[in-house]
C-alpha positions in Angstrom: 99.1 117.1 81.3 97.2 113.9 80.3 99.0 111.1 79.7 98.7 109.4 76.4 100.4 106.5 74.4 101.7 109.6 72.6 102.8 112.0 74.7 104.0 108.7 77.6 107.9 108.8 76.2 107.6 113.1 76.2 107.1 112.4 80.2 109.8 110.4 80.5 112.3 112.1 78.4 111.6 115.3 80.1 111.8 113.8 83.7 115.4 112.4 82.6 114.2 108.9 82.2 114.6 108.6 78.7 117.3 110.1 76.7 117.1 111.4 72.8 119.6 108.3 72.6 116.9 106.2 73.7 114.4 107.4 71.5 116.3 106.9 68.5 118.4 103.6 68.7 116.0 101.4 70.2 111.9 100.4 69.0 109.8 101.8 72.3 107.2 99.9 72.4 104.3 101.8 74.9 101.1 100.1 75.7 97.7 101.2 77.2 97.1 99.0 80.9 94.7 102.0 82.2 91.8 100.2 84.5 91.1 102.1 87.7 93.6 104.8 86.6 95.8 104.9 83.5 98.6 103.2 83.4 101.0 102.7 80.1 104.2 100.0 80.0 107.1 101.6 78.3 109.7 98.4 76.9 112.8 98.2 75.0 113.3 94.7 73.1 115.0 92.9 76.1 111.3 93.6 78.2 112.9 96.2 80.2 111.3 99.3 80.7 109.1 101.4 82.9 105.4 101.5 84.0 103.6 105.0 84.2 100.4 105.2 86.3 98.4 108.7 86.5 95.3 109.3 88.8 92.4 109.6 86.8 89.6 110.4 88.9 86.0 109.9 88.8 84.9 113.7 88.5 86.1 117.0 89.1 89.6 118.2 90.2 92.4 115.7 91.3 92.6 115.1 94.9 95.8 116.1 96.8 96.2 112.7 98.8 94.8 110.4 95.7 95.4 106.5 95.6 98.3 106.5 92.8 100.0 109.5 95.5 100.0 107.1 98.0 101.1 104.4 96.6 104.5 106.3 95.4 104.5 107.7 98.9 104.7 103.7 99.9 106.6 102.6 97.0 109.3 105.4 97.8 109.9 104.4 101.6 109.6 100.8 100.8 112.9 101.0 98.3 114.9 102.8 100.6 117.9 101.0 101.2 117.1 100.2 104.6 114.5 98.2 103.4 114.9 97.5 100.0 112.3 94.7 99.3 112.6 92.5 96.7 109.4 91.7 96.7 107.6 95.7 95.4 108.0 97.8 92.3 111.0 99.9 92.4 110.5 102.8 92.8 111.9 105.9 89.9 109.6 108.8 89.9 106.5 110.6 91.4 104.7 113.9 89.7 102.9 115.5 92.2 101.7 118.3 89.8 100.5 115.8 87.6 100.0 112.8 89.8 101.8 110.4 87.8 104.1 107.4 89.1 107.3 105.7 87.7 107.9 102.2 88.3 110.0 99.8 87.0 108.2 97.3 84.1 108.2 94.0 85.3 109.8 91.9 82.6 109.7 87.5 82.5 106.8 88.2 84.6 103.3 86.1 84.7 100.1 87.2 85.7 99.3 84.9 89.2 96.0 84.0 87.5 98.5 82.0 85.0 100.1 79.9 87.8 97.7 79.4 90.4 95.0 77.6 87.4 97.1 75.9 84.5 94.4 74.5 81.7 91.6 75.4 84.1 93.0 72.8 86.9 94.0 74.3 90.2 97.9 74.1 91.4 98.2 73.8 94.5 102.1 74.2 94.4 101.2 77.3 93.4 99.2 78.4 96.2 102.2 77.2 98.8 104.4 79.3 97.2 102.7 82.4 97.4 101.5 81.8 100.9 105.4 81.5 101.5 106.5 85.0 99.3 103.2 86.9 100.9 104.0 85.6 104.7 108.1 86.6 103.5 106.5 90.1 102.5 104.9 90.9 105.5 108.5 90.4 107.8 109.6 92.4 105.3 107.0 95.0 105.7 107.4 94.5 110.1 110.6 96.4 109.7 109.1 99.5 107.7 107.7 101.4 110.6 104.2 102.7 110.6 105.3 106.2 109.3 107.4 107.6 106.4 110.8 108.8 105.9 109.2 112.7 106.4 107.5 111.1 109.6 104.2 111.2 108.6 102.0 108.2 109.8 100.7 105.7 107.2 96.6 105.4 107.3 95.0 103.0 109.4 91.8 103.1 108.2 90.3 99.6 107.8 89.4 98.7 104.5 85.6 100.7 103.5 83.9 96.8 103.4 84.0 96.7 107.2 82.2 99.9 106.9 79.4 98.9 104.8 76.7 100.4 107.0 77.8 103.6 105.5 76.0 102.4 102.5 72.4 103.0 101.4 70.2 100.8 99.1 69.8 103.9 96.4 71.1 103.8 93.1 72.3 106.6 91.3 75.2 107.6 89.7 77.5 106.1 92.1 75.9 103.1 92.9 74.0 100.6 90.3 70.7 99.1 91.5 72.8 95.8 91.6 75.1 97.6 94.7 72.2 99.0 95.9 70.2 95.8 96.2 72.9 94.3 97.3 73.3 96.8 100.1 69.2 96.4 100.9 70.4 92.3 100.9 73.4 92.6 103.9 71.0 95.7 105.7 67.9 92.7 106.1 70.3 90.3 107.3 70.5 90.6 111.6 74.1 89.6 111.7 76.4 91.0 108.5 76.9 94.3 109.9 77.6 94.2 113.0 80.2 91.3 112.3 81.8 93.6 110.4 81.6 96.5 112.4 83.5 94.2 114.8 86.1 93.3 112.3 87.1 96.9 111.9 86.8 98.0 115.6 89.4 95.2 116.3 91.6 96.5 113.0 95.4 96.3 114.1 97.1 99.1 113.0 101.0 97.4 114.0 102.4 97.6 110.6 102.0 98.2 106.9 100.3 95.9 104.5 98.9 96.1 100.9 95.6 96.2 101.3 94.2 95.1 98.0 95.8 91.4 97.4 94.2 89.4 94.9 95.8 87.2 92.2 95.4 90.9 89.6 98.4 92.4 92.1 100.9 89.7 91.8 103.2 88.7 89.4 105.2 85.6 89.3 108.6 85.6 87.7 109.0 82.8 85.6 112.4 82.4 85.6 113.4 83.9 88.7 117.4 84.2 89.7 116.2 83.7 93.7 113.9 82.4 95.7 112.0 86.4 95.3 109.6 84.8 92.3 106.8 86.9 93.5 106.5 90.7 93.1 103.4 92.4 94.8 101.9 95.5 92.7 99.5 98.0 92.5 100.3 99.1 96.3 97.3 102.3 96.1 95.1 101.1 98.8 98.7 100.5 101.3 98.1 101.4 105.1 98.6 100.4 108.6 96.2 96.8 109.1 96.2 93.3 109.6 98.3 91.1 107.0 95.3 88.1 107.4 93.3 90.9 104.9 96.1 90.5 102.4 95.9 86.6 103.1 91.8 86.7 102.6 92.3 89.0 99.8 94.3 86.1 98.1 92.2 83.0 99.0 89.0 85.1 97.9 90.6 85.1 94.5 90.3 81.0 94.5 87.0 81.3 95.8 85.7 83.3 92.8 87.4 81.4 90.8 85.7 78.3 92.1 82.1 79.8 91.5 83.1 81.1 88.3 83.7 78.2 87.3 80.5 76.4 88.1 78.4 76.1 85.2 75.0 78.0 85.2 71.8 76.3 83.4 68.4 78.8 82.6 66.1 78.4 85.8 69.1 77.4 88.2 68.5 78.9 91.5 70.9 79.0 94.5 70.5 75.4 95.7 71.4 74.2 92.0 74.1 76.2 91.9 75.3 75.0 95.6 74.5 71.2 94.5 76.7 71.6 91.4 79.4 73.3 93.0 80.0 70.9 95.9 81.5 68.3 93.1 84.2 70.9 91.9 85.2 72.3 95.5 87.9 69.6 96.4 90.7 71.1 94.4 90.2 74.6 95.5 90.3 73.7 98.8 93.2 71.7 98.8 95.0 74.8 97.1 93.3 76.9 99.8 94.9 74.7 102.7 98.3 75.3 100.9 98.1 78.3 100.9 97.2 78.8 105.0 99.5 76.6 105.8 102.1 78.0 103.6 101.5 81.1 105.6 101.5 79.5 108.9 104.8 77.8 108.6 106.5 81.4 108.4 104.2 83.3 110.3 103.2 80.8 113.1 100.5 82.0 116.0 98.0 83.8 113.5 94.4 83.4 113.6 92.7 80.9 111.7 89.0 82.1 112.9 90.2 85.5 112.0 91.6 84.8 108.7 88.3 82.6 107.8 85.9 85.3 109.0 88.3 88.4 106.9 87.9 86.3 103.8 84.1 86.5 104.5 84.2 90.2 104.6 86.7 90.5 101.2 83.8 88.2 99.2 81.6 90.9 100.0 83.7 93.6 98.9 84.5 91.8 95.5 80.6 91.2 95.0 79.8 95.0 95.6 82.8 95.8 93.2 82.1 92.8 90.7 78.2 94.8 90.4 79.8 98.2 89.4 77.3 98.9 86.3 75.4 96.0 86.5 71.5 96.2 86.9 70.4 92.6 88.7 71.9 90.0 91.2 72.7 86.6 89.3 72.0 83.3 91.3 75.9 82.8 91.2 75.6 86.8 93.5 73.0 85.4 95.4 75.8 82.0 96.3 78.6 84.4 96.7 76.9 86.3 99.3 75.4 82.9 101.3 79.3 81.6 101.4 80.5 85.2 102.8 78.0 85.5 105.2 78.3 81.8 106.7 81.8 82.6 106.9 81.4 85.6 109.2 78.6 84.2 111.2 80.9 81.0 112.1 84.4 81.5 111.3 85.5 77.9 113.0 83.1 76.0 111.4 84.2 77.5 108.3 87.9 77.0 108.2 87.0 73.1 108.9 85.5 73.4 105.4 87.4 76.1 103.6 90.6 74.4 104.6 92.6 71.4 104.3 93.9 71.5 107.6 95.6 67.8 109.0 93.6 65.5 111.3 90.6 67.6 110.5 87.7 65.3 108.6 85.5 67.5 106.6 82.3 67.3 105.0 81.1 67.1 101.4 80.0 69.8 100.0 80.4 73.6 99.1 81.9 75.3 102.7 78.9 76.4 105.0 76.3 76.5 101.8 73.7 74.4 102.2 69.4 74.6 102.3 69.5 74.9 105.1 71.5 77.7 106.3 70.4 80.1 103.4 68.4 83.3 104.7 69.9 85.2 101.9 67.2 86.1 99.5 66.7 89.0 96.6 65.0 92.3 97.9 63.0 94.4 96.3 63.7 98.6 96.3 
């Protein structure tokens, strides 16, 4: 069975999570959310409701152990009442024959996006508190065990980026030649690689974490009855890590939306774009500092050369993901890339830029992009 705005409600009124009464007193509203896989929101008038995710894969048969399977695997363990986070979906129903998840809808509820950038200015308020609910999540997360209620063991498989040797600079149908010069790009460099290898030959595997934070997974309630305004979603790519790859996986999101933002002129090349962007860094890395320190505060003793290096790798998995489809590299790529890689190749130096740390003076300027550290150029196939 394919799920459909039509047949959504049949689903759940068959499963027992709709009743005939349901159906005919109050106006259902069902809407399509499908990205990655399809998702529909199922709402009475009040916002309540349900959200419905089913794995759609790429080609051919489902898989038995897809993303959406895990994630109700997580979601299920993680609303057991000896855990009971506040902070996660709960949890109502999983269809294993038809790999479809039941969730609760998330109602007074704003896209993270909305609060972290208000008007296109940067709140940093915004970024403290979620360092605080992400660092309040992982304690939270400490006390799940690294294995289920059946006993089976979570995956501790670091995140495929730190794996990016695997890749080869080919396109074809599952790579466009923007991923695959991309791939040629980080296979000329001497240093990416192996600095990632290293990341994930020193992955922790102590506890469960998300593994695919970014401001898309977290809502922020807007009128929330606790101090629990954030809830984390979208929990597919959940395993056994190191919660700094949530934390990089959050600041990344500030530091595409920083060169977003920077406006791109016909002919600009790298060091116009770098020049440009160094006048509109200050705000984002105030935010950025909020947000680490946030962190710190609640989970004191934590890496900062780690986190800064992590956050390197996570810009490089959002450029290879950002190029899905797409046929060139943009100077704004090009950028991207030179700010990941400086990151991984000197972690310290970068956190004195990336962050707003106290009794630290930094230096004008974009963090660690510059003439004269750019060996990052376009390669031809």
């Amino acid at each position: 069975m394919i799920l459909t705005r039509h047949n959504t409600l049949l689903f759940l009124l068959n499963h027992g999570l709709l009743s005939m009464q349901d159906l005919v007193e109050h106006p259902l509203a069902v809407r399509s959310h499908s990205q990655r896989n399809r998702g529909f929101s199922v709402t009475w008038p009040n916002g309540q409701g349900y959200y419905v995710k089913q794995h759609q894969p790429d080609a051919g048969p489902w898989e038995p152990q897809s993303s959406v399977a895990n994630e109700a695997r997580i979601l299920q363990w993680l609303g057991h009442p000896e855990h009971a986070l506040a902070d996660v979906p709960a949890w109502r129903l999983f269809d294993a024959h038809r790999q479809a998840l039941v969730t609760d809808w998330q109602p007074d509820a704003l896209p993270c996006a909305d609060v972290a950038m208000v008007n296109e200015q940067v709140d940093p308020d915004a970024a403290a508190m979620l360092g605080t609910a992400l660092a309040r999540l992982h304690a939270g997360l400490l006390g799940t065990g690294q294995s289920d209620g059946d006993g089976q063991t979570f995956s501790g498989e670091p995140p495929w980026v730190l794996h990016f040797h695997r890749l080869h600079p080919l396109a074809g149908e599952d790579q466009s030649w923007a991923q695959a010069r991309l791939v040629a790009l980080i296979g000329q460099q001497q240093d990416i690689l192996p600095l990632l290898a290293a990341l994930a030959a020193d992955w922790p595997t102590e506890q469960l974490i998300h593994g695919d934070m970014k401001w898309q997974n977290c809502l922020v309630r807007s009128a929330a009855a606790d101090d629990t305004r954030c809830v984390f979603i979208d929990w597919e790519m959940a395993g056994l890590g190191d919660p700094l790859w949530d934390l990089a996986g959050l600041a990344q999101s500030w530091l595409k939306a920083w060169l977003d933002g920077v406006p791109v002129e016909p002919g600009d090349d790298e060091a116009d774009l770098a020049a440009r962007g160094a006048a509109s860094f200050a705000p984002f890395r105030q935010a950025l500092g909020r947000l680490w320190q946030a962190y710190l505060e609640a989970s004191p003793g934590v890496s900062q050369t780690r986190f800064v290096a992590l956050c390197g790798a996570r810009l490089i998995q959002t450029l290879y993901e950002e190029n899905d489809g797409e046929s060139e590299l943009s100077p704004a790529h090009l950028l991207l890339l030179q700010l990941a890689h400086n990151l991984l190749q000197d972690p310290e130096q970068g956190a004195t830029h990336l962050l707003e740390l106290h009794g630290r003076t930094h230096r004008s300027g974009p963090p660690l992009v510059d003439s004269s550290r750019r060996p990052v150029r376009q390669a031809a196939l």
